[in-house]
N, CA, C and O atoms as CSV, one atom per row, in Angstrom:
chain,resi,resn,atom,element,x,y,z
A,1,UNK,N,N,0.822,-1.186,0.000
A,1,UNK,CA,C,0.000,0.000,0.000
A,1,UNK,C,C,0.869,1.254,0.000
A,1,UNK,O,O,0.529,2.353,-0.439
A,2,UNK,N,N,2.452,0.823,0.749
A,2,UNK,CA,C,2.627,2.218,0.943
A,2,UNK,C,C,3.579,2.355,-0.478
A,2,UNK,O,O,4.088,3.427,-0.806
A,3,UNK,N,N,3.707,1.306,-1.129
A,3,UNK,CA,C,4.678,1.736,-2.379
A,3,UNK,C,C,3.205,2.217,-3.425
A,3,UNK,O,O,3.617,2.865,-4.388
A,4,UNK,N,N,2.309,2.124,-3.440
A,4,UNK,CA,C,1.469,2.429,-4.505
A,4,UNK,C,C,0.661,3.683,-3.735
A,4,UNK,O,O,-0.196,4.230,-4.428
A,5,UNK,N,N,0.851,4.202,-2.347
A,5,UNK,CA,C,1.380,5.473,-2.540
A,5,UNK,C,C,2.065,6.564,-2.528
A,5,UNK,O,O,1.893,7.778,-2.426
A,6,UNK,N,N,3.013,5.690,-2.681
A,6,UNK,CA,C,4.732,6.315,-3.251
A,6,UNK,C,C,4.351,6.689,-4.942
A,6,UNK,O,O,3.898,7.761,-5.342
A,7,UNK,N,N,4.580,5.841,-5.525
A,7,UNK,CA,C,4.210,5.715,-6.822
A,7,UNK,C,C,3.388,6.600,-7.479
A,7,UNK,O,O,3.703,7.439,-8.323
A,8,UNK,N,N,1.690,6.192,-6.761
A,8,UNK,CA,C,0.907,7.357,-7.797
A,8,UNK,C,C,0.381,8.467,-6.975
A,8,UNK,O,O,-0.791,8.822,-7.102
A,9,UNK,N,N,1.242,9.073,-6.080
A,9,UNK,CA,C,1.053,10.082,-4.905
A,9,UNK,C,C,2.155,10.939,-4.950
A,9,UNK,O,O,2.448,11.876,-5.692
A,10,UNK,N,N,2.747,10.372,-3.919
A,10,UNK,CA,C,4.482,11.328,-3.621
A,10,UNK,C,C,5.241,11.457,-4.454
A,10,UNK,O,O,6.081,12.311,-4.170
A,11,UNK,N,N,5.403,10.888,-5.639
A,11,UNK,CA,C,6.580,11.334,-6.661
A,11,UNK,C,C,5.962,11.793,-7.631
A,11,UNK,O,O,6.795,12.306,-8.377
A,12,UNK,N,N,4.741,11.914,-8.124
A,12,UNK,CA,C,4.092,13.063,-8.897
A,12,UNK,C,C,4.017,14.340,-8.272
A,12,UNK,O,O,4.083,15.461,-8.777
A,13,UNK,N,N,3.859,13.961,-7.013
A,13,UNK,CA,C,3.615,16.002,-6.416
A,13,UNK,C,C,5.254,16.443,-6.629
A,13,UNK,O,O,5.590,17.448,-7.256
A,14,UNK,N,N,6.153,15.546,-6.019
A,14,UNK,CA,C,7.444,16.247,-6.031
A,14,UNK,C,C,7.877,16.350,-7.502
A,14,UNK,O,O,8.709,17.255,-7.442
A,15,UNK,N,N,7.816,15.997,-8.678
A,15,UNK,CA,C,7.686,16.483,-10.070
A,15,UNK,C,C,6.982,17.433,-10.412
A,15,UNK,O,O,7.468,18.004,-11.388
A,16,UNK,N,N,5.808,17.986,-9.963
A,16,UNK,CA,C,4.935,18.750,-10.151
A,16,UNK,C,C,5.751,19.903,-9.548
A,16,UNK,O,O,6.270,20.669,-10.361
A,17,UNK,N,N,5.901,20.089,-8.507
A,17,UNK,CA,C,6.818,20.928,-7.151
A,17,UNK,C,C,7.717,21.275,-8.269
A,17,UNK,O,O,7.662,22.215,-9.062
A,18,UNK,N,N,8.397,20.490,-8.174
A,18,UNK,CA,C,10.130,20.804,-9.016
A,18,UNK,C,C,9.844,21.096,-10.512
A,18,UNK,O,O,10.891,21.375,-11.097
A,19,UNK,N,N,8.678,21.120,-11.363
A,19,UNK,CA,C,8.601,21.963,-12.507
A,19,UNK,C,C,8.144,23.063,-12.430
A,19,UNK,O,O,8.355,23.934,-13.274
A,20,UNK,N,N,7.166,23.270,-11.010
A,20,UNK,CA,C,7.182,25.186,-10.869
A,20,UNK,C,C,8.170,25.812,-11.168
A,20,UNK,O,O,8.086,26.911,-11.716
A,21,UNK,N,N,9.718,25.037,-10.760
A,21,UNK,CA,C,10.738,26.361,-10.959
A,21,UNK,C,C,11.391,26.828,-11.999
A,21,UNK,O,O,12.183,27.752,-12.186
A,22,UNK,N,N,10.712,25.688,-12.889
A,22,UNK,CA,C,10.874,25.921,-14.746
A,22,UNK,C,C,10.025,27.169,-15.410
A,22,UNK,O,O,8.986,27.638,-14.944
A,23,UNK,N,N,10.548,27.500,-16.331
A,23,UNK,CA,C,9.405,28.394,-16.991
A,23,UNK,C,C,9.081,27.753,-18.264
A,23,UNK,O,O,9.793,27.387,-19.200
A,24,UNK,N,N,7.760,27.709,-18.045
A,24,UNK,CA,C,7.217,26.769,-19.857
A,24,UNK,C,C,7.420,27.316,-20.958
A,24,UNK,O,O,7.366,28.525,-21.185
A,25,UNK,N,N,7.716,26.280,-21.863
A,25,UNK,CA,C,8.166,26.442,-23.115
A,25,UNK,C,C,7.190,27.211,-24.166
A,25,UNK,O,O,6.294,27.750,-23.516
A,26,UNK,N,N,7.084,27.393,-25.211
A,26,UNK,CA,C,5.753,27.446,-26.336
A,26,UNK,C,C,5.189,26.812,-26.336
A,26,UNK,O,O,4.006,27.153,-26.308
A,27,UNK,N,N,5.538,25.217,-26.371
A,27,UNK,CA,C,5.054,23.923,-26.805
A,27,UNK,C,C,4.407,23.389,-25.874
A,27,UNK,O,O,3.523,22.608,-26.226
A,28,UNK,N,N,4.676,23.686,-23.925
A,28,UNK,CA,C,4.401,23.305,-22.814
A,28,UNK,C,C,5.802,22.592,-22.266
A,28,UNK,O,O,5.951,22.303,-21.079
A,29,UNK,N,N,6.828,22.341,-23.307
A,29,UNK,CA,C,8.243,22.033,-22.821
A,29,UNK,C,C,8.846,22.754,-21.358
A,29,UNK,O,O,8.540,23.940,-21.239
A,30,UNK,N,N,9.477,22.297,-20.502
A,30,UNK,CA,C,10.192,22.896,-19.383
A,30,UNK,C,C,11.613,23.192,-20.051
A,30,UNK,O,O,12.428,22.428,-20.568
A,31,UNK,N,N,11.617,24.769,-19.827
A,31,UNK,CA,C,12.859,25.291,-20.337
A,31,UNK,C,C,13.139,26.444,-19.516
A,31,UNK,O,O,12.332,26.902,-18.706
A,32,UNK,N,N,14.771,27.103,-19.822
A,32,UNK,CA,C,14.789,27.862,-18.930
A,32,UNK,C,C,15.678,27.600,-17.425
A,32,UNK,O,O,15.499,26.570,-16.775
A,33,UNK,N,N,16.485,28.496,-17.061
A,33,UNK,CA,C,17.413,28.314,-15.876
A,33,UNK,C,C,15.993,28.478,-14.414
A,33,UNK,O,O,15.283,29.476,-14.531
A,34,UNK,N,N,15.811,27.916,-13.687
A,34,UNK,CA,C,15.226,27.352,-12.108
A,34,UNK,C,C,15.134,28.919,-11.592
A,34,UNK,O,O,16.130,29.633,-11.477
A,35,UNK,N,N,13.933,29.298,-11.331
A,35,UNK,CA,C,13.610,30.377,-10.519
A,35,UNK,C,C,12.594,30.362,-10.118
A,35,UNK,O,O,11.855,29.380,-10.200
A,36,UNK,N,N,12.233,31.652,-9.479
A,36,UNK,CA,C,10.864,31.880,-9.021
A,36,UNK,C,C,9.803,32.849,-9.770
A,36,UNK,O,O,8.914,33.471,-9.188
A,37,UNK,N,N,10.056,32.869,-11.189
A,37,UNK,CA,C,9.582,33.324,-11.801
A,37,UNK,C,C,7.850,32.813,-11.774
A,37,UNK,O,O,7.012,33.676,-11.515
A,38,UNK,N,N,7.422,31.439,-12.044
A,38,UNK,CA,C,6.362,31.358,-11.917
A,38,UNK,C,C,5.460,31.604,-10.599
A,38,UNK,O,O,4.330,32.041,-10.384
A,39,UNK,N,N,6.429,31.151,-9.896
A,39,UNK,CA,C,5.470,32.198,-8.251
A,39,UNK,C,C,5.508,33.785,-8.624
A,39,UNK,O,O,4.610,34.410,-8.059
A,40,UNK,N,N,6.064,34.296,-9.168
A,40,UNK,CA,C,6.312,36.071,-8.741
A,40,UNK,C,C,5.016,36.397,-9.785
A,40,UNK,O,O,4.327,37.417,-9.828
A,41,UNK,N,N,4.932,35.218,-10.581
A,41,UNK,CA,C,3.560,35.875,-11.689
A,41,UNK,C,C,2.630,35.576,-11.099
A,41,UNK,O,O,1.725,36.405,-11.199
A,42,UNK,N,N,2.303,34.296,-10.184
A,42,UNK,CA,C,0.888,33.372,-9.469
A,42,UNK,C,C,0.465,34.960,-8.595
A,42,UNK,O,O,-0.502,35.667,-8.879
A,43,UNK,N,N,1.389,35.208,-7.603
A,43,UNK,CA,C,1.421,35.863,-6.580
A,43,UNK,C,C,1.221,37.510,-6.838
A,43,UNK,O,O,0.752,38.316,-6.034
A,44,UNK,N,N,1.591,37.707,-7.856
A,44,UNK,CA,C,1.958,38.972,-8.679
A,44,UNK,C,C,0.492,39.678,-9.489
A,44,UNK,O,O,0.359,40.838,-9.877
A,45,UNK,N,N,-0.629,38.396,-9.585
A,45,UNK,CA,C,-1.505,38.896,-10.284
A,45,UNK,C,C,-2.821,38.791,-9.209
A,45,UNK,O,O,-3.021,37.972,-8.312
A,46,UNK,N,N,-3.751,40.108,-9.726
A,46,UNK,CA,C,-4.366,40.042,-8.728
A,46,UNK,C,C,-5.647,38.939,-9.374
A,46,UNK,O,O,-6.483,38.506,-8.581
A,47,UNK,N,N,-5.699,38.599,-10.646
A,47,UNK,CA,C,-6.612,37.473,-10.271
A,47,UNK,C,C,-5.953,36.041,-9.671
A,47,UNK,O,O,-6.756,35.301,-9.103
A,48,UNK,N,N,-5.217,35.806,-9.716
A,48,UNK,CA,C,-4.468,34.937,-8.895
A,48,UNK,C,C,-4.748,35.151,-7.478
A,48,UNK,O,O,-5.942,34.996,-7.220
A,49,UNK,N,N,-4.177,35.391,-6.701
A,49,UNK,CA,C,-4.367,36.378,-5.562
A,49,UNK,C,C,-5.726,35.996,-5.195
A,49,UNK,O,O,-5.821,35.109,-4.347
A,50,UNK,N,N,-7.212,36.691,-5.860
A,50,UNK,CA,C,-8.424,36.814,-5.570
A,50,UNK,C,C,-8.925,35.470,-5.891
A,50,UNK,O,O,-10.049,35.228,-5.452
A,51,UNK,N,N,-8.442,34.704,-6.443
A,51,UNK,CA,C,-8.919,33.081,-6.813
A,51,UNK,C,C,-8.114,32.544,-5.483
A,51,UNK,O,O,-8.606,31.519,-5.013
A,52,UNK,N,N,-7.114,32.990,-4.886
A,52,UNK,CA,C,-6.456,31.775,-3.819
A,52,UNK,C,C,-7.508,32.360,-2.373
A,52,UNK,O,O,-8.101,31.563,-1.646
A,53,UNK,N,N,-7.548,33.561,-2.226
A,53,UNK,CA,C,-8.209,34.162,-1.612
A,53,UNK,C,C,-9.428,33.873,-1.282
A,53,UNK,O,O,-9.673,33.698,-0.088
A,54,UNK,N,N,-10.291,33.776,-2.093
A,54,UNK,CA,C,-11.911,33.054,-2.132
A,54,UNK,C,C,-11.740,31.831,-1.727
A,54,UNK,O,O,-12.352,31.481,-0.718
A,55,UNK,N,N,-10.752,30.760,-2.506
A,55,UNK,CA,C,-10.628,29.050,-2.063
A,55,UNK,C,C,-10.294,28.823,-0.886
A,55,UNK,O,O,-10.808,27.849,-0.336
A,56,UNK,N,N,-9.267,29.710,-0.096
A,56,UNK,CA,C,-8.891,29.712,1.362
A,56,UNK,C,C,-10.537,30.185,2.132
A,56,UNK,O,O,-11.257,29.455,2.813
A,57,UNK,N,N,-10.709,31.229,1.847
A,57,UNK,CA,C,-12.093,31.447,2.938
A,57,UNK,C,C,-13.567,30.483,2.785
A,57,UNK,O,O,-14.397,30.329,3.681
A,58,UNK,N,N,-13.642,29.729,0.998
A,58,UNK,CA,C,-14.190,28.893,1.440
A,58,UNK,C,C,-14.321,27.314,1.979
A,58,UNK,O,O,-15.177,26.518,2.365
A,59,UNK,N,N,-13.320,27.380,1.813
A,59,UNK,CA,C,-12.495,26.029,2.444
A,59,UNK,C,C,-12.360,25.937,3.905
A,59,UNK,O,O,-12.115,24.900,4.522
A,60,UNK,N,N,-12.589,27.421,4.544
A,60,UNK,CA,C,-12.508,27.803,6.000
A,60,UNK,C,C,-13.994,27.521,6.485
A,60,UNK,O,O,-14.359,26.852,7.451
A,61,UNK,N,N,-14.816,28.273,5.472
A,61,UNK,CA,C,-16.278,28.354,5.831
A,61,UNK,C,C,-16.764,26.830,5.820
A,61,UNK,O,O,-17.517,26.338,6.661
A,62,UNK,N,N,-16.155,26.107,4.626
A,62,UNK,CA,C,-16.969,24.764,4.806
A,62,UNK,C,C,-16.214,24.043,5.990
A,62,UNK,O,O,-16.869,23.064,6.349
A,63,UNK,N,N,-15.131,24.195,6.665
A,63,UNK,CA,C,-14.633,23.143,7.593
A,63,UNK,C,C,-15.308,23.799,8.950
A,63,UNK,O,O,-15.673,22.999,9.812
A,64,UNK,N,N,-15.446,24.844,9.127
A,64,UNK,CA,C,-16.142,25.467,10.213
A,64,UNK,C,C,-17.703,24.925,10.555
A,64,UNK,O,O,-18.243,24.626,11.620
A,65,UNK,N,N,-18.200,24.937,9.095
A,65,UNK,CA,C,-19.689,24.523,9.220
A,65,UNK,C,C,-20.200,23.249,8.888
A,65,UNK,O,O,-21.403,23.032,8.741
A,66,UNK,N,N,-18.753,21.875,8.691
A,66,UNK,CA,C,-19.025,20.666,8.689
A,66,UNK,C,C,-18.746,20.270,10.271
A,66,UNK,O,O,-19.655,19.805,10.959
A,67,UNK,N,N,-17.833,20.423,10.627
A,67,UNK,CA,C,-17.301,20.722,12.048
A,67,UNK,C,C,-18.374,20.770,13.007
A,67,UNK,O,O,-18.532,19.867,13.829
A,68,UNK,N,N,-19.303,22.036,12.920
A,68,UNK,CA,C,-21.048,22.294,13.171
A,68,UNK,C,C,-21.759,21.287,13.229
A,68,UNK,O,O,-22.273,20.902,14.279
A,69,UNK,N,N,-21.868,20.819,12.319
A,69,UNK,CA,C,-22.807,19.679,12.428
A,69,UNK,C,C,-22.289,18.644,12.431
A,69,UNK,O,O,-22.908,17.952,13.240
A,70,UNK,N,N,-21.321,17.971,11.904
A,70,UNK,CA,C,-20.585,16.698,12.557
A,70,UNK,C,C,-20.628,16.416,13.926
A,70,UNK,O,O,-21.188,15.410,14.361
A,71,UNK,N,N,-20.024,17.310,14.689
A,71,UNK,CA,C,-20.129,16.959,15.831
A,71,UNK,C,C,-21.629,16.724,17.149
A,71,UNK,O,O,-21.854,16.023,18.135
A,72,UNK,N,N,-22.067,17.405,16.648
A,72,UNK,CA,C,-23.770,17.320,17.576
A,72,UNK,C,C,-24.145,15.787,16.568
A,72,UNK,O,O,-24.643,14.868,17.220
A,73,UNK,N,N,-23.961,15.585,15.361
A,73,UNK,CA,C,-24.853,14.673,14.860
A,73,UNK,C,C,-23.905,12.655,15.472
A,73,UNK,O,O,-24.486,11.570,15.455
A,74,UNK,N,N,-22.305,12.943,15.934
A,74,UNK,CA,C,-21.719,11.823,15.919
A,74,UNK,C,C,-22.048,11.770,17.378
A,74,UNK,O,O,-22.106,10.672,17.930
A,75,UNK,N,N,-22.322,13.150,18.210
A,75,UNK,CA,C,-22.773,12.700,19.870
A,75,UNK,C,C,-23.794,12.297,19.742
A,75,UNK,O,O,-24.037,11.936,20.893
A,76,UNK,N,N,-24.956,11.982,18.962
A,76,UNK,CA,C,-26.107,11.770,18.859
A,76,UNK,C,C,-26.307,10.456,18.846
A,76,UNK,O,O,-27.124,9.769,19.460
A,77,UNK,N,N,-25.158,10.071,17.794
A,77,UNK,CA,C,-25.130,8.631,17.504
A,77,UNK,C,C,-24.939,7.525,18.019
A,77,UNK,O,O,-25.558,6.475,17.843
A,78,UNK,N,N,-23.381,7.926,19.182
A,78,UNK,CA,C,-23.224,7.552,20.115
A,78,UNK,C,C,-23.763,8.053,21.233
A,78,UNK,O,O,-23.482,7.102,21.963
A,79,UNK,N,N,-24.277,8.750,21.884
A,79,UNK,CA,C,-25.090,8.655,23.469
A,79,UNK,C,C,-26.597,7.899,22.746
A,79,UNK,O,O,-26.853,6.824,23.291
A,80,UNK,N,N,-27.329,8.195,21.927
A,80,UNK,CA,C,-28.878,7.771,21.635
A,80,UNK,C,C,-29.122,6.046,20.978
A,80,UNK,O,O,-29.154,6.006,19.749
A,81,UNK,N,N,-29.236,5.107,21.479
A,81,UNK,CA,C,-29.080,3.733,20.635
A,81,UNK,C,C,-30.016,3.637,19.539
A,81,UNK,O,O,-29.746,2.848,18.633
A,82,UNK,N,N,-31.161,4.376,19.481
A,82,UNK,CA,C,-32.121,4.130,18.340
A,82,UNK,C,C,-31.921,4.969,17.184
A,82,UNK,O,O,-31.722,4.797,15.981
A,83,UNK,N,N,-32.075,6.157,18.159
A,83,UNK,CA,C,-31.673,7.560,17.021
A,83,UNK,C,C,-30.488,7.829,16.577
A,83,UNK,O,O,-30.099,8.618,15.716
A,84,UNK,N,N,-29.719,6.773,17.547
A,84,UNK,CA,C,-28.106,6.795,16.272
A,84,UNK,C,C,-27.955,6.017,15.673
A,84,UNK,O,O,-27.037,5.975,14.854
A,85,UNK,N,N,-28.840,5.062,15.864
A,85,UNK,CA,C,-29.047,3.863,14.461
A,85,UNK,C,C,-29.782,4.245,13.524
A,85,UNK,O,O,-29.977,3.390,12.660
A,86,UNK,N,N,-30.583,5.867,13.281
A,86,UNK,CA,C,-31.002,5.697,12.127
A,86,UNK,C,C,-29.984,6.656,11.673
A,86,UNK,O,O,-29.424,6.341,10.622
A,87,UNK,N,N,-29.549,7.965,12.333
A,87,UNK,CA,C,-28.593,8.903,11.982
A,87,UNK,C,C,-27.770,8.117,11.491
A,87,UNK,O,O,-27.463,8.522,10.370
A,88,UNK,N,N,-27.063,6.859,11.852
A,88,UNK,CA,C,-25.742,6.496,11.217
A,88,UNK,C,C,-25.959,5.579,9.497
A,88,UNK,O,O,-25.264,5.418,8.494
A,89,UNK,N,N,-27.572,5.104,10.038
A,89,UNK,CA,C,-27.770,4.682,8.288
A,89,UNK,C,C,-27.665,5.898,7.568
A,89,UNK,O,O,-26.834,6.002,6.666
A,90,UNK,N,N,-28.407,6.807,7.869
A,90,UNK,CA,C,-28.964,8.069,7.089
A,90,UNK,C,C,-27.510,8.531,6.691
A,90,UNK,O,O,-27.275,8.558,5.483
A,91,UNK,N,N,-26.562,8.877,7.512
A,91,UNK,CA,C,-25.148,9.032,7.612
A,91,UNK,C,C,-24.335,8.407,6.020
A,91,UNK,O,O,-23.981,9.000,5.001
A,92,UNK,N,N,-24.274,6.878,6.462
A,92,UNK,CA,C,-23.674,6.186,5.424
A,92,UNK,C,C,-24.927,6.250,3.992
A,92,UNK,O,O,-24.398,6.123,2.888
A,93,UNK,N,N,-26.147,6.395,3.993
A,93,UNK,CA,C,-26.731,5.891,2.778
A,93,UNK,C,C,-26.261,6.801,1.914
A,93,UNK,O,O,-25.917,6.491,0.773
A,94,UNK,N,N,-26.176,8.648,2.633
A,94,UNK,CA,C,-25.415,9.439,1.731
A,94,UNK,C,C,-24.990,9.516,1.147
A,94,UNK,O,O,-25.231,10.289,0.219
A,95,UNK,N,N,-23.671,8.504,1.262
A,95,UNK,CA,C,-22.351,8.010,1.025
A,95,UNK,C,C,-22.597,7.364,-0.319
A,95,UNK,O,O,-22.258,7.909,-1.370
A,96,UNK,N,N,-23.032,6.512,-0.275
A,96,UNK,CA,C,-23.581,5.626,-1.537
A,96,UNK,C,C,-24.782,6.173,-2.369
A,96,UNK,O,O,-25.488,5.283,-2.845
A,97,UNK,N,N,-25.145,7.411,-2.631
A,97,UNK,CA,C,-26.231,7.562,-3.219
A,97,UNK,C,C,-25.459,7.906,-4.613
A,97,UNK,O,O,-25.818,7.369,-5.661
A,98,UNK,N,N,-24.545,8.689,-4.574
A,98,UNK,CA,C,-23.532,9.136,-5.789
A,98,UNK,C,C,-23.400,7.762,-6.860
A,98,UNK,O,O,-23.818,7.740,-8.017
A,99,UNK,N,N,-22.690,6.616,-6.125
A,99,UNK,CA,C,-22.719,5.391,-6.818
A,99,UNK,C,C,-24.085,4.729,-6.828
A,99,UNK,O,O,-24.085,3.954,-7.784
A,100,UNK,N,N,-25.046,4.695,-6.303
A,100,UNK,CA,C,-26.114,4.210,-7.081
A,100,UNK,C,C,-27.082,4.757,-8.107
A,100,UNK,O,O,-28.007,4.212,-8.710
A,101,UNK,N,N,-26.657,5.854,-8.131
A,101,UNK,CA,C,-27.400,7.037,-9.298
A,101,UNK,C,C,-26.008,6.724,-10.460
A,101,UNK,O,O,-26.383,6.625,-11.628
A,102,UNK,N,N,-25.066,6.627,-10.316
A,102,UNK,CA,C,-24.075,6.040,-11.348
A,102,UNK,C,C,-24.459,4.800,-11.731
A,102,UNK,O,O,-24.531,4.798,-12.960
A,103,UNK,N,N,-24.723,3.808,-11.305
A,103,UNK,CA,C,-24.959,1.972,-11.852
A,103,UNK,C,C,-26.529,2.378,-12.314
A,103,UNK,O,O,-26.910,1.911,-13.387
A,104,UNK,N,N,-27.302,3.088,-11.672
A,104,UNK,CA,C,-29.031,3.333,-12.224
A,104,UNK,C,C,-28.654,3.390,-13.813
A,104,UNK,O,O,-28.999,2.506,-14.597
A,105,UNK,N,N,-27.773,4.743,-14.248
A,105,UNK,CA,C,-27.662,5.712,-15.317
A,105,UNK,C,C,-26.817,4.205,-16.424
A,105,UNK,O,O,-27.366,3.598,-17.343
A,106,UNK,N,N,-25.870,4.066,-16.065
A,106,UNK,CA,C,-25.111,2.873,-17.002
A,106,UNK,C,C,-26.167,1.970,-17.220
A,106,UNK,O,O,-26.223,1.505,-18.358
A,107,UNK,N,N,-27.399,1.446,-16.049
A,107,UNK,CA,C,-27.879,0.371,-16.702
A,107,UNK,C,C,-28.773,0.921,-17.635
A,107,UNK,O,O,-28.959,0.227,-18.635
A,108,UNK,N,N,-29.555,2.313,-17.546
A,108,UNK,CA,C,-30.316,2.697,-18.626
A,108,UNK,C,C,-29.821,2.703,-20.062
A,108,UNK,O,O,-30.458,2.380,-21.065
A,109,UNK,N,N,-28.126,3.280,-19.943
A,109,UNK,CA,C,-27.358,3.136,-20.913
A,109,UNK,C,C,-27.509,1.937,-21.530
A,109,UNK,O,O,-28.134,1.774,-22.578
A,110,UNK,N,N,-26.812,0.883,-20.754
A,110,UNK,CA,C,-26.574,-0.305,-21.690
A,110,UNK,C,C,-27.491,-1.495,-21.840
A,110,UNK,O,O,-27.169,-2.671,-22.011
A,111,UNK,N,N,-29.204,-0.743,-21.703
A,111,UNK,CA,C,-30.045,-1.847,-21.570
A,111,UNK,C,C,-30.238,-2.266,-23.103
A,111,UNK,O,O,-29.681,-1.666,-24.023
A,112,UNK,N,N,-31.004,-3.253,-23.258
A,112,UNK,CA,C,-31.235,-4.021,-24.598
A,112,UNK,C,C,-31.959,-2.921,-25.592
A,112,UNK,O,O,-31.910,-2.910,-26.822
A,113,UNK,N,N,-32.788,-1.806,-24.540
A,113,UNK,CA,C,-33.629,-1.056,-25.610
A,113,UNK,C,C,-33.487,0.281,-25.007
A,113,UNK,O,O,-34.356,1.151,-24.945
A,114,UNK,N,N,-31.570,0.355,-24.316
A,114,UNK,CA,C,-31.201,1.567,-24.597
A,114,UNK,C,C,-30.672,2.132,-25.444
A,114,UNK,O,O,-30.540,1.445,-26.457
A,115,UNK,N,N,-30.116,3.558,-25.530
A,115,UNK,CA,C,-29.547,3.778,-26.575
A,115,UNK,C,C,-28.258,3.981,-26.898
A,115,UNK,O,O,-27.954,4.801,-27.765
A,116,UNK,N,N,-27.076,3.038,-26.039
A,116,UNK,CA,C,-26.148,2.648,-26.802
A,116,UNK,C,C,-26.509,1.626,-27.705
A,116,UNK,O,O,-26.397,1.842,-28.911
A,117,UNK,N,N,-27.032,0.266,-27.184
A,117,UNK,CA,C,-27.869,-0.791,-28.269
A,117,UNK,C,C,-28.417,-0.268,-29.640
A,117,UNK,O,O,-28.000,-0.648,-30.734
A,118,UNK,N,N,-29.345,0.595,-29.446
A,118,UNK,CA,C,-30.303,1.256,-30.301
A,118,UNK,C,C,-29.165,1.851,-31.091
A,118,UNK,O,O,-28.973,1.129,-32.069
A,119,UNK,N,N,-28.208,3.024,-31.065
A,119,UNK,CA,C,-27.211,3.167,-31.920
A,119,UNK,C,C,-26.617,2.481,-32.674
A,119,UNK,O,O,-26.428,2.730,-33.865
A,120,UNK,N,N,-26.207,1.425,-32.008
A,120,UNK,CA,C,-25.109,-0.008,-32.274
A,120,UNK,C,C,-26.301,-0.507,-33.379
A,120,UNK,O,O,-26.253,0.206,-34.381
A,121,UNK,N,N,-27.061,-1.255,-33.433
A,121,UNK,CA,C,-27.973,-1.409,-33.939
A,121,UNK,C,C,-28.614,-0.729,-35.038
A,121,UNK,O,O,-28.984,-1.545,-35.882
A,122,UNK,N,N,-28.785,0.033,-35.229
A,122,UNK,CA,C,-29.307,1.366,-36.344
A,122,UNK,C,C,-27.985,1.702,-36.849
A,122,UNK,O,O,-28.280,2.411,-37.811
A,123,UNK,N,N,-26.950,1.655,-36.819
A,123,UNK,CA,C,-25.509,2.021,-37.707
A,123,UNK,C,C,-25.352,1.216,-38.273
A,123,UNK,O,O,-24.822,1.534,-39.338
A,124,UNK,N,N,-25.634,-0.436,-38.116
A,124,UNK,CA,C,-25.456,-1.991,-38.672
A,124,UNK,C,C,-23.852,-2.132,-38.131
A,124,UNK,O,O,-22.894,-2.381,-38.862
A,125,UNK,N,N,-23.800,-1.884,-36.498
A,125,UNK,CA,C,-22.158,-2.541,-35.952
A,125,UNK,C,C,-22.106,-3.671,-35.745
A,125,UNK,O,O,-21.226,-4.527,-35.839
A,126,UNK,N,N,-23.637,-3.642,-35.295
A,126,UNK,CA,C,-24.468,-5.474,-34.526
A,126,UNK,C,C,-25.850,-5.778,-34.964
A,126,UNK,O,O,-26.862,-5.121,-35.207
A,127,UNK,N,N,-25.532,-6.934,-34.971
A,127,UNK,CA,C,-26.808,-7.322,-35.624
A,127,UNK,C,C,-28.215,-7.245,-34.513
A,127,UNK,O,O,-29.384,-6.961,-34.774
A,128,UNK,N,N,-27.443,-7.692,-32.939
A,128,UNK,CA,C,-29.024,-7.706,-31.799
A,128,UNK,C,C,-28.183,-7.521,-30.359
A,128,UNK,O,O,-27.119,-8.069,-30.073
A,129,UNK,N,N,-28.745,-6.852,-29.765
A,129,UNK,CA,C,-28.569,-6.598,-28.614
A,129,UNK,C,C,-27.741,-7.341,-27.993
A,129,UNK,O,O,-27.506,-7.141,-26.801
């Protein structure tokens, strides 16, 4: 686990890191002697600036106001045995609603008389479902 995230984690950020101090090419090539040129432009512009600015305060606002309700809703769960057995389904079903509205949508996709079939079918790729 921890070499796969070595692999597709820690040695992409530190590549990523260490081509900031390049300045890009025409092409997107890294060229150019190592400076701080691309920070002095990030930092240097005020839409830069006003984009890091907004993401910091709302990144503040949402941890402040998950924080809020996380906590009253996990004492709930644990001191109450009934009402934190439904809070903690209600909790996790959340969790999974993203992926079951994903497998719903694919199976409409790839049903016999959806319309990837129906395409496949009407182009002459396949002869039947």
């Amino acid at each position: 686990m921890l070499l796969l995230y070595l692999v597709f984690f820690v040695i992409p950020q530190i590549y990523f890191f260490r081509l900031a101090f390049y300045r890009p090419g025409l092409y997107g090539e890294v060229t150019g002697p190592v400076g701080f040129d691309t920070f002095a432009g990030v930092l240097g512009s005020e839409f830069y600036r006003s984009a890091i600015g907004q993401t910091i305060l709302l990144c503040s606002l949402v941890t402040v106001f998950a924080l809020l309700l996380a906590y009253p809703v996990a004492y709930l769960i644990v001191r109450f045995k009934r009402l934190g057995g439904f809070l903690f389904t209600v909790t996790a079903a959340t969790m999974f609603s993203s992926t079951v509205a994903m497998i719903l949508g694919w199976r409409v996709l790839l049903s016999r008389d959806g319309p990837v079939n129906t395409l496949l079918v009407g182009s002459g790729l396949i002869d039947s479902p």
